[in-house]
Backbone as a chain_set.jsonl record, in Angstrom:
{"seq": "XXXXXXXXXXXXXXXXXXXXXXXXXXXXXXXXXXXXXXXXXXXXXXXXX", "coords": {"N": [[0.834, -1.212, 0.0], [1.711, 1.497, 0.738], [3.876, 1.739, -0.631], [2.775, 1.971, -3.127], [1.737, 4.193, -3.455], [3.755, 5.834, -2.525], [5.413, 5.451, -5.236], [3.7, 6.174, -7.279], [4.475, 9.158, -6.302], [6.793, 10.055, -6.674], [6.258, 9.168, -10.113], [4.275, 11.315, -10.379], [5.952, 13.747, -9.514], [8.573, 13.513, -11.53], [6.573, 13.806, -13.438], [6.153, 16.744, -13.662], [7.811, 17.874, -13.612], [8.91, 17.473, -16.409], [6.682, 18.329, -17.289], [6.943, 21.236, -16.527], [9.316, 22.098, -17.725], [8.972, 22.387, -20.226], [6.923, 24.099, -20.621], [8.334, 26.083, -19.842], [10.058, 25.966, -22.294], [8.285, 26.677, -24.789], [7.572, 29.018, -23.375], [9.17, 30.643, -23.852], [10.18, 30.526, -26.515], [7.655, 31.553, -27.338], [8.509, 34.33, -26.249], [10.259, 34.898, -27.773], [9.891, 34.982, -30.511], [7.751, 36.573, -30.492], [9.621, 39.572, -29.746], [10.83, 39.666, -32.175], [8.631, 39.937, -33.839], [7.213, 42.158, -32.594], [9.548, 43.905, -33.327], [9.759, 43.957, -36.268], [6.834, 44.876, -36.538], [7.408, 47.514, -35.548], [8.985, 48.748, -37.627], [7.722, 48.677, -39.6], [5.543, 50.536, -38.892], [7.375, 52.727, -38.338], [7.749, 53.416, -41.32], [5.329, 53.978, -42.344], [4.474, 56.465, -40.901]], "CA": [[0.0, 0.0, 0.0], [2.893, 2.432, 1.065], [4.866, 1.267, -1.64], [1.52, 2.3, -4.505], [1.412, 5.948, -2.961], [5.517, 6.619, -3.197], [6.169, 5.122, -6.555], [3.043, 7.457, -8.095], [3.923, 10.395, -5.783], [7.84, 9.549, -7.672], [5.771, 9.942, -11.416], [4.144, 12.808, -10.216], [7.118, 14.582, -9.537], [8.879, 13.469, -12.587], [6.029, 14.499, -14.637], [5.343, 17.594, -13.364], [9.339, 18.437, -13.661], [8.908, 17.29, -17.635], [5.84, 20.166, -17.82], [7.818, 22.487, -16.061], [10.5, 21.861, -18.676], [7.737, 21.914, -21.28], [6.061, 25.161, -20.512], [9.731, 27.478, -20.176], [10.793, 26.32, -23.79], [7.004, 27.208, -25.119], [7.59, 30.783, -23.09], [10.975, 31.312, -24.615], [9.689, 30.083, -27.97], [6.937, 32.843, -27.313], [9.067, 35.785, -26.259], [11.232, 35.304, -29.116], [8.744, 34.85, -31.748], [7.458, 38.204, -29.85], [10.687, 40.341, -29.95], [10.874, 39.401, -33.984], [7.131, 40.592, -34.14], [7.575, 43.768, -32.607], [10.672, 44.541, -34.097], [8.918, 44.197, -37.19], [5.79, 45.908, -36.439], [7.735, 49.132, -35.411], [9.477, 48.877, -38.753], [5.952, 49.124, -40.236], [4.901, 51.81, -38.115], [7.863, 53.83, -39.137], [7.347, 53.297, -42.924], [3.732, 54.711, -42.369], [5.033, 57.985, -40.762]], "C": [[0.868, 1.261, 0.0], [3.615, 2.681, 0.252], [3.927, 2.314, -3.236], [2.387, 3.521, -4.127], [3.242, 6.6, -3.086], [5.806, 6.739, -4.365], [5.288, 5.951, -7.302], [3.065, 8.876, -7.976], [5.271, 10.907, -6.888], [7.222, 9.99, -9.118], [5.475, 10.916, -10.869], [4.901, 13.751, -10.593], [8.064, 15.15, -10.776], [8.182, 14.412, -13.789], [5.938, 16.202, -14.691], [6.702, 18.619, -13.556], [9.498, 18.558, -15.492], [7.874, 18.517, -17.881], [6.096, 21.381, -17.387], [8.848, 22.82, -17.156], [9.645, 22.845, -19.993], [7.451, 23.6, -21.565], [7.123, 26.43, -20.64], [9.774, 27.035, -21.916], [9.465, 26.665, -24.734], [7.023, 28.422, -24.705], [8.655, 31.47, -23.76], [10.615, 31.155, -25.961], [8.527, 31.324, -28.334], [7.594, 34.085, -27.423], [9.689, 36.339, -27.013], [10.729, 35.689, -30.181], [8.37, 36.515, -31.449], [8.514, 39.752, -30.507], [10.51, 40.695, -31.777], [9.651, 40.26, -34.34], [7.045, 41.867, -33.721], [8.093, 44.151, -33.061], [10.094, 44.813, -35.766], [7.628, 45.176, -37.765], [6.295, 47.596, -36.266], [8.254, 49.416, -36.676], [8.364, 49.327, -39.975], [5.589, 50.21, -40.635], [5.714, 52.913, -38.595], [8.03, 54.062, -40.909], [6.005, 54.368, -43.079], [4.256, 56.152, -41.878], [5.797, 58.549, -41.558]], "O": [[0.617, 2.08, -0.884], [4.133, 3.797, 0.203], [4.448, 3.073, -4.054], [3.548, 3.716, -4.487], [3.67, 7.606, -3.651], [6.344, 7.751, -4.813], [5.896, 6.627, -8.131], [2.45, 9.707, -8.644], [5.105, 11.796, -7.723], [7.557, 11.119, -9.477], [6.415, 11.697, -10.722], [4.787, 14.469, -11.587], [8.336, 16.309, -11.088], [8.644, 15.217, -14.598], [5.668, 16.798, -15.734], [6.642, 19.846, -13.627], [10.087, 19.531, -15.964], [8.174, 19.509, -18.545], [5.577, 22.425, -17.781], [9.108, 24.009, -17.34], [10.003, 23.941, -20.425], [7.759, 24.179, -22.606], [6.925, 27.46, -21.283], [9.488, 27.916, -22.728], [9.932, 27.069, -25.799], [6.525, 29.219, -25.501], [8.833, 32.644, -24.085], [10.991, 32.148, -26.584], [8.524, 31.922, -29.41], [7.427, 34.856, -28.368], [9.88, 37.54, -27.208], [11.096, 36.698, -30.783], [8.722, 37.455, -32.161], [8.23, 40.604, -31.35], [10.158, 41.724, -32.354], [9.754, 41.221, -35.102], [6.783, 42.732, -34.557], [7.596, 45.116, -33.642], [10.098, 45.937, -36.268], [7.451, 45.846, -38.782], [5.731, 48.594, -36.715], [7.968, 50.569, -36.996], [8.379, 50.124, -40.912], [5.37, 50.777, -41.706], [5.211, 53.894, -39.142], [8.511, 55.076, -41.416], [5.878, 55.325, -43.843], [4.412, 56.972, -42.782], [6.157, 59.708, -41.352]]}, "num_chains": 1, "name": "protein.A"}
């Protein structure tokens, strides 16, 4: 019984370390994508003025 409840608390952990992982290179993958997109958009913006 003791044994169930460690070895799933064990995945848990694991997993939850893999969507931690998961979720920074998806924010960094965002901010960058971002940067590029602004940088762009102001390039725009000063064309139009």
């Amino acid at each position: 019984m003791g044994i169930n409840i460690e070895s799933s608390t064990k995945v848990s952990i694991i997993y939850f370390k893999g969507l931690n992982e998961l979720c920074d290179k998806i924010a960094k993958k965002i901010i960058k994508n971002n940067k590029a997109f602004m940088r762009r958009l102001n390039k725009d913006l000063k064309k139009l003025k």
